[in-house]
C-alpha positions as a printed Julia matrix, in Angstrom:
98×3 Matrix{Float64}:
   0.0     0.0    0.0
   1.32    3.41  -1.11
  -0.25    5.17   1.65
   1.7     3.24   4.07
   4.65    5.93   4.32
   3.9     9.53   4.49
   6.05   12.39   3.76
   5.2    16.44   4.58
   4.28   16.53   1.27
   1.58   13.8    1.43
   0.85   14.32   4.91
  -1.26   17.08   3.39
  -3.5    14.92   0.68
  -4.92   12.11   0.16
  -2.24   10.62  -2.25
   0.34    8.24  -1.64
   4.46    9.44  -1.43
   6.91    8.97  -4.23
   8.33    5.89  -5.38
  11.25    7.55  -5.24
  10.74    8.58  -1.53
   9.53    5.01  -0.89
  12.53    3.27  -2.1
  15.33    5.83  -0.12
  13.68    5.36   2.58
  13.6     1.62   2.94
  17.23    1.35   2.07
  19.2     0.01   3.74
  16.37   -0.6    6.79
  15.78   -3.86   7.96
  11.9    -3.01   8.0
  10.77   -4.17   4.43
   7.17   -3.86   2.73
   6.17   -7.55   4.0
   7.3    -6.95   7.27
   5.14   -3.12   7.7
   2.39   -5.32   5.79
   2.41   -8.23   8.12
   2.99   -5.94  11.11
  -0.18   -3.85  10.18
  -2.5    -6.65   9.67
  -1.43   -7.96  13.4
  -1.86   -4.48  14.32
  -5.36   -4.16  12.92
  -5.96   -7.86  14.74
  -4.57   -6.27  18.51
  -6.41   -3.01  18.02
 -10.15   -4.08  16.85
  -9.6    -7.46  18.59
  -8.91  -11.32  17.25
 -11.84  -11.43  14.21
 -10.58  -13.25  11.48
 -13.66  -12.11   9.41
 -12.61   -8.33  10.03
  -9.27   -9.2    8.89
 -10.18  -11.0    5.73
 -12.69   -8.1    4.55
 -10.51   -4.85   5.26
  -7.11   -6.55   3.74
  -8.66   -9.22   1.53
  -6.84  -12.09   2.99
  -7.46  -15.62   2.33
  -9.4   -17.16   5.72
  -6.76  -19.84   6.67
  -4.31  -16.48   6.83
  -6.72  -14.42   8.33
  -7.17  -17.46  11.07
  -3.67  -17.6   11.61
  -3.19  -14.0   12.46
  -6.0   -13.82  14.54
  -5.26  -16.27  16.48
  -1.56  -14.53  17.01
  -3.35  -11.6   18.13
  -5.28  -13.55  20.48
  -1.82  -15.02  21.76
  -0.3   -11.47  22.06
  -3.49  -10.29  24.04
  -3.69  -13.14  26.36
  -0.04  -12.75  27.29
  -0.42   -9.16  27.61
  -3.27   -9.9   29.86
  -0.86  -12.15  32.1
   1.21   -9.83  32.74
  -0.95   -6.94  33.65
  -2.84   -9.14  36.27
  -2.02   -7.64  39.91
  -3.43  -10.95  41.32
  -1.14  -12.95  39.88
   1.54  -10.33  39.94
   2.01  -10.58  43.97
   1.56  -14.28  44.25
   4.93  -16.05  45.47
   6.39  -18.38  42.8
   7.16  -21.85  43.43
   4.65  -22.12  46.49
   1.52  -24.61  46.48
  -0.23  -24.06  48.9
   0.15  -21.64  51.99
């Protein structure tokens, strides 16, 4: 996607940079077009949650795709979730019982 990248030019419109633009500034990066495409689909799966039909319909992905990615997302979350739990955040580690 073209409008991935924007520049102070484009920043202004609705059109998409150069492909001049485009290709400087991905030299040399180790962030290339798959990777800002696959991390904006998971993106997309973290921010409006884990749908695999919402996924397939705004980026046209094939459903065993889709699938996969949102169940990454619901990985990611779950995780996320673990780790912001104060419960289990104060409870001593290695102990059974009390």
């Amino acid at each position: 996607n073209p409008h991935l990248l924007i520049n102070q030019l484009s920043a202004l419109g609705t059109g998409p940079v150069s492909k001049i633009y485009f290709a400087k500034k991905l030299r040399g990066q180790a962030a290339t077009l798959e990777r800002l495409r696959v991390d904006r689909q998971l993106e997309e799966a973290l921010t409006h949650g884990p749908d695999p039909l919402h996924l397939a319909a705004v980026f046209g992905l094939d459903p065993k795709t889709a699938i996969r990615y949102a169940e990454n997302a619901r990985v990611l979350l779950a995780t996320a979730a673990e780790e912001q739990d104060p419960a289990r955040r104060d409870e001593p580690k290695g102990r059974n019982g009390p």
